[in-house]
PyMOL commands that place a pseudoatom at each C-alpha (Angstrom):
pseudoatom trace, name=CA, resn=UNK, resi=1, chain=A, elem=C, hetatm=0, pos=[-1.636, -13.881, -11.525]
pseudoatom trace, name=CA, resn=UNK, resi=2, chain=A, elem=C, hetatm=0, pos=[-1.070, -12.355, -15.129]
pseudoatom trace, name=CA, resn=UNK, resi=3, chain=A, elem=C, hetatm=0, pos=[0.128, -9.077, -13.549]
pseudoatom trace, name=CA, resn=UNK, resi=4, chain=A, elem=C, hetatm=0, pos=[2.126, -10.664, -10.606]
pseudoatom trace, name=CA, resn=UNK, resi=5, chain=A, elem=C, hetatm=0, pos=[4.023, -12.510, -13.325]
pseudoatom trace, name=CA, resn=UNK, resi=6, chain=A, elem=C, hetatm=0, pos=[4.508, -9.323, -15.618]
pseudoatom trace, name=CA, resn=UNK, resi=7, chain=A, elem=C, hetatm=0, pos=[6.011, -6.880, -12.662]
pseudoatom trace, name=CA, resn=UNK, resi=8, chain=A, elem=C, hetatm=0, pos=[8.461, -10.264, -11.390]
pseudoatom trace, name=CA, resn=UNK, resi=9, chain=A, elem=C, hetatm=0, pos=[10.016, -10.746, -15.440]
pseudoatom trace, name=CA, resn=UNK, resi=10, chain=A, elem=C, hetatm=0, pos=[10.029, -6.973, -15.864]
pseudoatom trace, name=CA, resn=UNK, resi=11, chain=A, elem=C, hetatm=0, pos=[11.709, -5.989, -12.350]
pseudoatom trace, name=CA, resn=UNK, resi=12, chain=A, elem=C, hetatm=0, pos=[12.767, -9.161, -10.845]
pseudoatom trace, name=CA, resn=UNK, resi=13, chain=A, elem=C, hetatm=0, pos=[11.044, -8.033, -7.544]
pseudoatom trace, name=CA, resn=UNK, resi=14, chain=A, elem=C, hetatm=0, pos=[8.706, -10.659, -5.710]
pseudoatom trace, name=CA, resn=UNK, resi=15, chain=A, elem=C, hetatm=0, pos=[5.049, -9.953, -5.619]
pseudoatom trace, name=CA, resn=UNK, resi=16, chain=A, elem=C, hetatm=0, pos=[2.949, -11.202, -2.598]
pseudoatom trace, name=CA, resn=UNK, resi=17, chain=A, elem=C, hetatm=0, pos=[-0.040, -9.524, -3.923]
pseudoatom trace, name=CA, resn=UNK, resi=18, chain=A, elem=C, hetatm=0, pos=[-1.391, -7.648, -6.948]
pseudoatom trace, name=CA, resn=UNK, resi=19, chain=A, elem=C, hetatm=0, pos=[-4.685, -5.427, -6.707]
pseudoatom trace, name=CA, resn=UNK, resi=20, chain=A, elem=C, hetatm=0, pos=[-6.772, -4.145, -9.884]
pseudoatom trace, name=CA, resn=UNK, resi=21, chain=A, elem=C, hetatm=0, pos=[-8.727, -1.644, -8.578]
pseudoatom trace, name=CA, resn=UNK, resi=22, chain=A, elem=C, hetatm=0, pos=[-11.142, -0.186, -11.445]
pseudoatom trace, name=CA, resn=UNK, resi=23, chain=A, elem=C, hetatm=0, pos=[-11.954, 2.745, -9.795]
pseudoatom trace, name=CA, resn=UNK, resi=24, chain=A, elem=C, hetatm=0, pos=[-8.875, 4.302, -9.885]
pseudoatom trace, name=CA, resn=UNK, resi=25, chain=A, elem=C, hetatm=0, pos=[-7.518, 3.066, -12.626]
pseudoatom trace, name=CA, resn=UNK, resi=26, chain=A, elem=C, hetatm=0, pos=[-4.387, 1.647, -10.506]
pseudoatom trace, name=CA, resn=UNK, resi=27, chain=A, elem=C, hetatm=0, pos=[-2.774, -1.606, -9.871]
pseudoatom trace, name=CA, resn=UNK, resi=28, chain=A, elem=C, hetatm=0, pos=[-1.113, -2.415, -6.324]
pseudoatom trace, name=CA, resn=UNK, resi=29, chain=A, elem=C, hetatm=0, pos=[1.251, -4.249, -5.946]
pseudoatom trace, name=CA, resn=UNK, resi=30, chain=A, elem=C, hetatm=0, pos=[1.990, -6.005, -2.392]
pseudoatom trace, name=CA, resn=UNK, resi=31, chain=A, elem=C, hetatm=0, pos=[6.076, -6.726, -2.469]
pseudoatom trace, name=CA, resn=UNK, resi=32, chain=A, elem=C, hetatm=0, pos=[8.378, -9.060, -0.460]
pseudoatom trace, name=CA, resn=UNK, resi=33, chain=A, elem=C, hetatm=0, pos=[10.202, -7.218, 2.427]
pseudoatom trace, name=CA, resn=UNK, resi=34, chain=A, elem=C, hetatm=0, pos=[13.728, -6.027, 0.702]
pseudoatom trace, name=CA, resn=UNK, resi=35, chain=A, elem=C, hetatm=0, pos=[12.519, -6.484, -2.806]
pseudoatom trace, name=CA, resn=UNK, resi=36, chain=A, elem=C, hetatm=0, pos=[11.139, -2.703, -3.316]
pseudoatom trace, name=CA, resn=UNK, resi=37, chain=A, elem=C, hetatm=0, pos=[14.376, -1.149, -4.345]
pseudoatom trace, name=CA, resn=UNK, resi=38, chain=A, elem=C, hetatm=0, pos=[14.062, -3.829, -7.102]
pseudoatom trace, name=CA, resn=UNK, resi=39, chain=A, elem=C, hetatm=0, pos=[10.678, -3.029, -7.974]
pseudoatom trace, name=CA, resn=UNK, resi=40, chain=A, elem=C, hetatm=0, pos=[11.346, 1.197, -8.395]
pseudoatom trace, name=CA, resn=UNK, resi=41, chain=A, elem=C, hetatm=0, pos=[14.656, 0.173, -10.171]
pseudoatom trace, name=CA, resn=UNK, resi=42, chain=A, elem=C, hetatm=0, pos=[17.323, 3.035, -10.589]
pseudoatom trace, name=CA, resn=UNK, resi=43, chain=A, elem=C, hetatm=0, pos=[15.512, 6.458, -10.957]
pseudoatom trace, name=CA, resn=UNK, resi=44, chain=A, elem=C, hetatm=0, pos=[11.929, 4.474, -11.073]
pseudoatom trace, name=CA, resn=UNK, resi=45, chain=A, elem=C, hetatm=0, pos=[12.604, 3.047, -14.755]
pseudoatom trace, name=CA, resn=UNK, resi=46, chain=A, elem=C, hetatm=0, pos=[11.266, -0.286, -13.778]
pseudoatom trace, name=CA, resn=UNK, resi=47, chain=A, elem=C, hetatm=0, pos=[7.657, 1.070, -11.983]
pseudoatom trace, name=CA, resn=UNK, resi=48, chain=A, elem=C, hetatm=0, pos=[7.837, 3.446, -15.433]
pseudoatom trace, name=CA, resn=UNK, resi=49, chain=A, elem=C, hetatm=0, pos=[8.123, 0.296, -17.450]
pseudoatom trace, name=CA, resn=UNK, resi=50, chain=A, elem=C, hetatm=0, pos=[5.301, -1.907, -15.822]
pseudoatom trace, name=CA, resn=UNK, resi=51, chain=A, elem=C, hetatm=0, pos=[3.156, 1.116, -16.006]
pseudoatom trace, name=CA, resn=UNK, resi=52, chain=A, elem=C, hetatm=0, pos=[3.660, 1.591, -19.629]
pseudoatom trace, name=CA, resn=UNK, resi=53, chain=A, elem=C, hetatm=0, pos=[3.356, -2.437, -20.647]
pseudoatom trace, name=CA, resn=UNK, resi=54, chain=A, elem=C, hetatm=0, pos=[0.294, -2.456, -18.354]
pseudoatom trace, name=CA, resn=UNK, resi=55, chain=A, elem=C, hetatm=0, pos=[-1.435, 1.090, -19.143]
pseudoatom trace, name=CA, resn=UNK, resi=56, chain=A, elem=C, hetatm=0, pos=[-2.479, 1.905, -15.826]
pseudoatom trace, name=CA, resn=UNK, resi=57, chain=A, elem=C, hetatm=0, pos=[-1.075, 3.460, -12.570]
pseudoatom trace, name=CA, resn=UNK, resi=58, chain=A, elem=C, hetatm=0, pos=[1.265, 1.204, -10.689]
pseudoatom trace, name=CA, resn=UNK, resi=59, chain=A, elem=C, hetatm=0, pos=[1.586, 1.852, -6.697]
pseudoatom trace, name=CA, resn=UNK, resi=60, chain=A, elem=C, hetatm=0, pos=[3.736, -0.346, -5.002]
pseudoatom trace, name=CA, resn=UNK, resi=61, chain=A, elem=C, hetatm=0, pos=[3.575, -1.052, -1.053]
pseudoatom trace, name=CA, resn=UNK, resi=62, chain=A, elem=C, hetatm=0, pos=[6.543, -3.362, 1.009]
pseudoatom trace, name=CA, resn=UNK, resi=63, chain=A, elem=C, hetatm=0, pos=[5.066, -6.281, 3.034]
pseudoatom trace, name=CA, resn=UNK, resi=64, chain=A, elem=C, hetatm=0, pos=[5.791, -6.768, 6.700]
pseudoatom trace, name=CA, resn=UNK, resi=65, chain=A, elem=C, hetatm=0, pos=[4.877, -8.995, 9.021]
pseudoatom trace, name=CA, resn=UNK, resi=66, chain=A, elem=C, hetatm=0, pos=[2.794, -7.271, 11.669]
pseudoatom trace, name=CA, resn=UNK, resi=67, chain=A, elem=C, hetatm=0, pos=[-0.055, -4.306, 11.107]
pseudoatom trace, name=CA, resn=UNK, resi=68, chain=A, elem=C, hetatm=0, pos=[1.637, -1.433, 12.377]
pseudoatom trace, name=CA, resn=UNK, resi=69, chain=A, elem=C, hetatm=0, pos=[4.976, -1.610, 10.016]
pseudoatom trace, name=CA, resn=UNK, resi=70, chain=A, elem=C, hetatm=0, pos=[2.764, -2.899, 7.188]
pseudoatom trace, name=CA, resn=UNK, resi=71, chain=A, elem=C, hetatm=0, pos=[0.622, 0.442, 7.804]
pseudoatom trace, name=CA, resn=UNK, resi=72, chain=A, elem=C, hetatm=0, pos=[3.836, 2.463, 8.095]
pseudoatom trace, name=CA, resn=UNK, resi=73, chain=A, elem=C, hetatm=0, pos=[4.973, 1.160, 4.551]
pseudoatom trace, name=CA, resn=UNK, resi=74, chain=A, elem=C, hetatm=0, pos=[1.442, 1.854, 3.017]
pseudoatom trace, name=CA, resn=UNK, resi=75, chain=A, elem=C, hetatm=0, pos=[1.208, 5.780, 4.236]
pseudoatom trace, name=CA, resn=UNK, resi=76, chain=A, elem=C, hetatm=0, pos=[5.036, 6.346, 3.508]
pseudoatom trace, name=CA, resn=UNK, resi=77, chain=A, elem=C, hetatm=0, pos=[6.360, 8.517, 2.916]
pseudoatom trace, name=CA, resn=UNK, resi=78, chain=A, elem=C, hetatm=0, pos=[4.042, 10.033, 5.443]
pseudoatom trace, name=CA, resn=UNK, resi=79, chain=A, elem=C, hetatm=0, pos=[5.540, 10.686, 8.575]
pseudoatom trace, name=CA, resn=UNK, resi=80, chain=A, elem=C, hetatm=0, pos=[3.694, 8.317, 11.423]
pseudoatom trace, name=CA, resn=UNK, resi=81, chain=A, elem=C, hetatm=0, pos=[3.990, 9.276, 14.884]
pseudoatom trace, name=CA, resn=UNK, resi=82, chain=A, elem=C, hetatm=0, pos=[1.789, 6.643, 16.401]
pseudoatom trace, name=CA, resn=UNK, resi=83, chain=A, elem=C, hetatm=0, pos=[-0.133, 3.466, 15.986]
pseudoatom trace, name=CA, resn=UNK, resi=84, chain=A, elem=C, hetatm=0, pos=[-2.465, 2.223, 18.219]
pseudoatom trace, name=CA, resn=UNK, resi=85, chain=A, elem=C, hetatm=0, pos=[-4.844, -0.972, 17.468]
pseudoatom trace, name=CA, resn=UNK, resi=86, chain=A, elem=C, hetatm=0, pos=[-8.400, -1.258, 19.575]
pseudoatom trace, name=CA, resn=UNK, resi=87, chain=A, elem=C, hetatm=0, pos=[-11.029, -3.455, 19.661]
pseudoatom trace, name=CA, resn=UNK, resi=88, chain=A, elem=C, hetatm=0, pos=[-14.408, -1.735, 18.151]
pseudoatom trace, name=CA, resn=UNK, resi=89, chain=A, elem=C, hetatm=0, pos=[-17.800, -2.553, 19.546]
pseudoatom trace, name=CA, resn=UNK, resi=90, chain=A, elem=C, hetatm=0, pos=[-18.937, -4.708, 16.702]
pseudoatom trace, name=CA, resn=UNK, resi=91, chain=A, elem=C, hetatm=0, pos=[-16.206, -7.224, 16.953]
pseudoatom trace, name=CA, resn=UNK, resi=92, chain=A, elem=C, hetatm=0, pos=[-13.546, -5.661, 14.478]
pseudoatom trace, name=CA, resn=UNK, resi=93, chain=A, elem=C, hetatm=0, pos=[-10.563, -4.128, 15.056]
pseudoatom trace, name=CA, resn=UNK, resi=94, chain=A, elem=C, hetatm=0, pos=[-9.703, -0.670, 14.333]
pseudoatom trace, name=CA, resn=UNK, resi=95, chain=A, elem=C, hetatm=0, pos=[-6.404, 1.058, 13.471]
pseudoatom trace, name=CA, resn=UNK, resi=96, chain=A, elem=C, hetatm=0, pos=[-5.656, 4.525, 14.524]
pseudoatom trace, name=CA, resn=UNK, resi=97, chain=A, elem=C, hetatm=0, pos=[-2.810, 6.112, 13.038]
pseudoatom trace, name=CA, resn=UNK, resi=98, chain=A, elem=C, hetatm=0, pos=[-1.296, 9.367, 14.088]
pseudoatom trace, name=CA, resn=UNK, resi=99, chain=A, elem=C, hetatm=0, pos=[0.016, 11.425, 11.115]
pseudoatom trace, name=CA, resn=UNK, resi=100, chain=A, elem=C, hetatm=0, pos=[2.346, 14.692, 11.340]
pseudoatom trace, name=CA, resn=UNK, resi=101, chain=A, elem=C, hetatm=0, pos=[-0.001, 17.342, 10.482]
pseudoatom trace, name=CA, resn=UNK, resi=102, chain=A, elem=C, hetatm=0, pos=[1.788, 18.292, 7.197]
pseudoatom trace, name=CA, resn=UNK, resi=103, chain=A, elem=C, hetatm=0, pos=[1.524, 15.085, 6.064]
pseudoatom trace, name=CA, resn=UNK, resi=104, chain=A, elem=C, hetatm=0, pos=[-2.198, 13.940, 7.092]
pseudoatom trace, name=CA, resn=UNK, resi=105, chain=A, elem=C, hetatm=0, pos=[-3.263, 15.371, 3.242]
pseudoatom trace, name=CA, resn=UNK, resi=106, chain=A, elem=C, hetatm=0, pos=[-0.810, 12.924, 2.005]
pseudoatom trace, name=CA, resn=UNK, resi=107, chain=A, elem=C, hetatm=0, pos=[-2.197, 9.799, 4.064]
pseudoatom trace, name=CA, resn=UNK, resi=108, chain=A, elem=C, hetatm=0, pos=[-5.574, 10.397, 3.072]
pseudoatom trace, name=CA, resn=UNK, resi=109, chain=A, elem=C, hetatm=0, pos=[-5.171, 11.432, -0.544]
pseudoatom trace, name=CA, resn=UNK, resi=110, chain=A, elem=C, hetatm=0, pos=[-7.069, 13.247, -3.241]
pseudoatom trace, name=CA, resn=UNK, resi=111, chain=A, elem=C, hetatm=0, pos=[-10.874, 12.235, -2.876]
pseudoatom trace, name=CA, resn=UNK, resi=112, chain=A, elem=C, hetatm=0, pos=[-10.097, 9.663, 0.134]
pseudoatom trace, name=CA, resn=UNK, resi=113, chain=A, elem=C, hetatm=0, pos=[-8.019, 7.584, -2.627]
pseudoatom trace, name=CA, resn=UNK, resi=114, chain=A, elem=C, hetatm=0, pos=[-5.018, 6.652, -0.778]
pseudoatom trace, name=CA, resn=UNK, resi=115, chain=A, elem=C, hetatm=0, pos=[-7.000, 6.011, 3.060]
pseudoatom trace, name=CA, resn=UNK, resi=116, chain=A, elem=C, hetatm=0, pos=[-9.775, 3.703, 0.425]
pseudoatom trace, name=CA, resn=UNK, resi=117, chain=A, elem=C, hetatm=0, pos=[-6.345, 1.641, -0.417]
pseudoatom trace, name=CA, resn=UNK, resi=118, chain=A, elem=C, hetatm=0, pos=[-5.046, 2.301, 3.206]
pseudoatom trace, name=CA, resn=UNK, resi=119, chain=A, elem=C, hetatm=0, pos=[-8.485, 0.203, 4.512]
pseudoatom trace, name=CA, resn=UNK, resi=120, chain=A, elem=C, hetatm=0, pos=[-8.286, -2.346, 1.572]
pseudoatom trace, name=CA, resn=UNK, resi=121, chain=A, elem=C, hetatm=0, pos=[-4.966, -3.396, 2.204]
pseudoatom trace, name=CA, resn=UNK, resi=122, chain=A, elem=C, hetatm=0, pos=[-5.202, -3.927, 6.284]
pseudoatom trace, name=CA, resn=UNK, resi=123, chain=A, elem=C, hetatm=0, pos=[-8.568, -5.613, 5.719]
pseudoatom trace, name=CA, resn=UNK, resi=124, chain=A, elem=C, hetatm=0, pos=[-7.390, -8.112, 3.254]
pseudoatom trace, name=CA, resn=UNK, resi=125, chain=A, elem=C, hetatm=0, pos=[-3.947, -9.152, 4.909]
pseudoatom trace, name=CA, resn=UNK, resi=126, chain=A, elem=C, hetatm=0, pos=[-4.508, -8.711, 8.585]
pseudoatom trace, name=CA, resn=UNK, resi=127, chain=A, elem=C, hetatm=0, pos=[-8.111, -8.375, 8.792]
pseudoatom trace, name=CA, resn=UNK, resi=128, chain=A, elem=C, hetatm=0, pos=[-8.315, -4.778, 10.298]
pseudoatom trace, name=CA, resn=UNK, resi=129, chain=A, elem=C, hetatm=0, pos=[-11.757, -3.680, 9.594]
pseudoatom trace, name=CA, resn=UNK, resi=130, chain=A, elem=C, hetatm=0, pos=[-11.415, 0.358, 9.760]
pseudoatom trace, name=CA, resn=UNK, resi=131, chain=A, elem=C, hetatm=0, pos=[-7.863, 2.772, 9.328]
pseudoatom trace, name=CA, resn=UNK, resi=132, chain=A, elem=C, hetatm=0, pos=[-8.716, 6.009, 11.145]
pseudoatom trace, name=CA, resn=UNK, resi=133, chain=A, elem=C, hetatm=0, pos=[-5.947, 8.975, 10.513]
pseudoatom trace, name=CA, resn=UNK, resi=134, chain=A, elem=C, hetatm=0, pos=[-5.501, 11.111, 13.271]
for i in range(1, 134): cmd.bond("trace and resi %d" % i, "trace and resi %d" % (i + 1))
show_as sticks, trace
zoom trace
């Protein structure tokens, strides 16, 4: 709640969401549909400016109201060609996203880091238990 509060009085951008992940050192930040160009703020000063009070990474991912968009807004600016959600075996329900090839190293990140926050996001707001990148 501390951090939600911080990023809203230094950008004046709407958090739905804030993640401290540990691991990476990063906090993300889940923002209200039209708020992000209020959270980067003119030539990212206000993303600079949370980092800086805060002392870790900031990432910062747009909210939308159904899977696929919300998984277009967490790979951008990868290019996504296609989305397609299936049923797994065990129950759970699995996203497979299509990536240009020149952008599939971008989707999945140094060391699996952005597909980890991929996964973490869709689990925790629309209950998607697995991200594949095609």
């Amino acid at each position: 709640m501390r951090y939600i509060a911080l990023l809203e009085n230094l950008t004046g951008a709407t958090a739905k969401d804030c993640i401290v992940d540990p691991e990476d050192h990063r906090i993300i930040y889940i923002i209200r549909p039209g708020d992000m160009g209020l959270a980067i703020g003119k030539s990212g000063i206000n993303i600079e400016r949370t980092r800086k009070v805060i002392g870790r990474n900031v990432e910062i991912v747009e909210y939308a109201e159904t899977p696929e968009e919300f998984l277009r807004n967490i790979v951008a600016p990868a290019k996504v060609r296609g989305i397609k959600l299936t049923k797994s075996s065990d129950g759970g329900t699995v996203a497979q996203v299509t990536i240009d090839p020149h952008d599939k190293g971008m989707a999945i990140g140094k060391a699996g880091k952005n597909i980890a926050k991929t996964r973490l996001l869709m689990k925790r707001h629309f209950d998607i238990s697995n991200v594949v990148i095609m």
